[in-house]
C-alpha distance (Angstrom), angle and dihedral (degrees) to the residues before:
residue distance angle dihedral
X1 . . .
X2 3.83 . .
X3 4.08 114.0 .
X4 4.03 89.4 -114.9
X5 3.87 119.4 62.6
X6 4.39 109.1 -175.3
X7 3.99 109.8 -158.6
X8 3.40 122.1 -114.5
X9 4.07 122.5 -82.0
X10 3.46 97.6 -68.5
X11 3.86 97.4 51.7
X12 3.70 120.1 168.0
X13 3.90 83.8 -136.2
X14 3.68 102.5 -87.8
X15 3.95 144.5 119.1
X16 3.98 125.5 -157.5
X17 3.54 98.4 -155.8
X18 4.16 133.0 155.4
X19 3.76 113.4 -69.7
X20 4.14 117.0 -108.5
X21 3.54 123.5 -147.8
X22 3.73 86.1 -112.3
X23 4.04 86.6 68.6
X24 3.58 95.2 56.8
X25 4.16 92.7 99.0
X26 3.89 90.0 56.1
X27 4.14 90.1 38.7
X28 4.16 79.2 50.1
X29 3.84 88.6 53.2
X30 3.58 103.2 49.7
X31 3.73 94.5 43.9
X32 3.73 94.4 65.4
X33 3.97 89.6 43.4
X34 3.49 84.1 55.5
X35 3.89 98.0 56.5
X36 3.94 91.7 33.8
X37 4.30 75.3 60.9
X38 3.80 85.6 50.0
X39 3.95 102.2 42.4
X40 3.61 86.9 -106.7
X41 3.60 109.7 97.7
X42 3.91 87.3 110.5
X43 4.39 93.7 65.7
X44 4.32 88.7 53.4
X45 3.48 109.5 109.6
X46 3.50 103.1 148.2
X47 4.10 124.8 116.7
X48 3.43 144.1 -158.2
X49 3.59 85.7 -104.1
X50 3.75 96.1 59.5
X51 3.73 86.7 39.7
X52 3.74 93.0 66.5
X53 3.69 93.9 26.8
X54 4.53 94.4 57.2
X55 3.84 90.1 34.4
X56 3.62 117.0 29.7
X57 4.13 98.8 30.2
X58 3.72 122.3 95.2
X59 4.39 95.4 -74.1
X60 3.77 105.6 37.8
X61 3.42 110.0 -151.6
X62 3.96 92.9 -163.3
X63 3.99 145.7 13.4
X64 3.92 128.5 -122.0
X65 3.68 137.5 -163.2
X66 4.22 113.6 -174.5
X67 3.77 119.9 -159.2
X68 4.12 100.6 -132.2
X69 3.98 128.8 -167.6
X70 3.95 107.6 -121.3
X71 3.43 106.4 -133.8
X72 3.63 122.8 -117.7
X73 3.94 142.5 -157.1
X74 3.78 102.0 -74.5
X75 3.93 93.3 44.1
X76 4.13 136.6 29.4
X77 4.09 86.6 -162.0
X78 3.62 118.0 112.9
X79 3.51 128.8 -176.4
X80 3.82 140.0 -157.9
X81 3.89 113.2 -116.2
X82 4.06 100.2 169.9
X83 3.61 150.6 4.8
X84 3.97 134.9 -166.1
X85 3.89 109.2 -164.7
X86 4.01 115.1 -163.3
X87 3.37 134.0 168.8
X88 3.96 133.4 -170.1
X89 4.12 119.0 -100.5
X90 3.81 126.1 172.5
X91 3.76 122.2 -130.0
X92 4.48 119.0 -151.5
X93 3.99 80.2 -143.7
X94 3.79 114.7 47.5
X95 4.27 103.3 2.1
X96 3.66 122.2 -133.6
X97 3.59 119.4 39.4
X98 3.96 132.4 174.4
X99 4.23 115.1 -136.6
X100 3.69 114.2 -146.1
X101 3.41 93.8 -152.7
X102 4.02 103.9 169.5
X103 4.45 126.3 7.6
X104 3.52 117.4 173.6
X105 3.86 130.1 157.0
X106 4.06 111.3 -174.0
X107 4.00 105.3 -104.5
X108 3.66 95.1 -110.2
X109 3.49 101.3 57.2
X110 3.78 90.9 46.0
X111 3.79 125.2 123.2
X112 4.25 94.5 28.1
X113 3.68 91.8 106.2
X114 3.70 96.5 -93.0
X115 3.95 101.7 118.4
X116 4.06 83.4 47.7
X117 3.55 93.2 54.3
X118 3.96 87.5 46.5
X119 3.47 91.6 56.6
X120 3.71 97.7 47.8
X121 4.04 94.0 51.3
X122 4.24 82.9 52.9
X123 3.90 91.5 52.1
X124 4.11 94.0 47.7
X125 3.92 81.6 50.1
X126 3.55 82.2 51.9
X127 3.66 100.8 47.7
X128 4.33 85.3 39.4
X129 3.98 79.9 61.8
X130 3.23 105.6 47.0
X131 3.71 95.1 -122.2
X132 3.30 118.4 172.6
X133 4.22 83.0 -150.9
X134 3.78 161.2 2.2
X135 3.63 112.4 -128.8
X136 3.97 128.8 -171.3
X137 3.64 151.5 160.9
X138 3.81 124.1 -128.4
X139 4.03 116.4 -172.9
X140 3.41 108.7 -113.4
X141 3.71 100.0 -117.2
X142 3.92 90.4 55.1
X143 4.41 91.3 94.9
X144 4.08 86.1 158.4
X145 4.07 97.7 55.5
X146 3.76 95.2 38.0
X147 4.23 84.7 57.1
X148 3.83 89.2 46.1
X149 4.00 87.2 53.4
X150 3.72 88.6 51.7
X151 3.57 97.5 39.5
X152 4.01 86.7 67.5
X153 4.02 97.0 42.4
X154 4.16 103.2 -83.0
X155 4.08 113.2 139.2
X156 3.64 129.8 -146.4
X157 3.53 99.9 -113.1
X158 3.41 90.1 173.2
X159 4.14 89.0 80.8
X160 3.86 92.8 25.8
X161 3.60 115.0 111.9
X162 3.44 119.7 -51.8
X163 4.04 106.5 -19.6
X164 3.56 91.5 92.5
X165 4.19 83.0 89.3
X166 2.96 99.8 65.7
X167 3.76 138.5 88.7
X168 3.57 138.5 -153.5
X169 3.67 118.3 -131.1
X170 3.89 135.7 176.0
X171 3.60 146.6 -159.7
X172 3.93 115.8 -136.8
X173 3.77 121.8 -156.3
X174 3.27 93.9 -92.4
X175 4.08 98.1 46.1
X176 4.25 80.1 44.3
X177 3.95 89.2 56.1
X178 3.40 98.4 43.4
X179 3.60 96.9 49.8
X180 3.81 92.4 39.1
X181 4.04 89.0 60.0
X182 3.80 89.1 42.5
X183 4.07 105.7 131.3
X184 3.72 113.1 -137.5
């Protein structure tokens, strides 16, 4: 799979292609619209710098594709518009499993296809891999994604069967420190 996909003929004028570390100020951007959207602009902490640093440096600790504008005859400037970052997790019950971690498309180019075509680049990555999987969270107040998941295939796992028992739970740095100096 080559790192630059072109749409088809009648292309709105955009490329989803594999985010550079030069794209990690824009990436930056949209990630704290994104949790303003949620209510949870006030927990992002991350920077550009950490950006480049956990994805571009010599252990990347997660993949990017960016939506970008193709430029056109009155203007060389393109723009990003989106993102989807993923990264690979292992599950004890099925194996290999893709994590959508972030998906945003700016608001104003939303509902031209773009998202869709997002989502189908992550699932051939998917298929590529061998996962067995894509797995994501949508906030619970976000009724409009959670139908465009659906719309292409995705299930609520979150009332399916019997994972609605379980919890999700996380240690923070300083939970991680503490129990990383704990003394036998």
């Amino acid at each position: 799979m080559s790192g630059t996909e072109q749409n088809g003929p009648s292309s709105p004028g955009y490329v989803i292609r594999k985010a550079r570390a030069e794209d990690c100020g824009e990436i930056a951007k949209m990630i704290k619209e994104l949790a303003e959207h949620d209510g949870l602009g006030h927990k992002v902490f991350i920077t550009e710098n950490k950006l480049k640093e956990d994805g571009f440096g010599e252990t990347p600790y997660f993949h990017c594709f960016v939506v970008e504008t193709t430029s056109d005859s009155s203007s060389e400037s393109t723009q990003i518009i989106g993102y989807a970052m993923y990264f690979f997790m292992y599950c004890t019950f099925v194996g290999r499993l893709l994590f959508l971690e972030d998906f945003y498309v700016y608001p104003q180019f939303r509902g031209s296809g773009i998202g869709t075509e997002l989502m189908v680049k992550l699932a051939q990555v998917g298929v590529d891999r061998k996962c067995t999987k894509i797995e994501f969270i949508v906030h619970e107040g976000n009724s409009r994604v959670r139908g465009f998941y659906e719309k292409l295939g995705a299930v609520n796992s979150t009332v399916e069967g019997d994972w609605r028992r379980f919890y999700w739970y996380k240690f923070d740095v300083p939970a991680m420190e503490k129990l990383a100096n704990r003394q036998s």
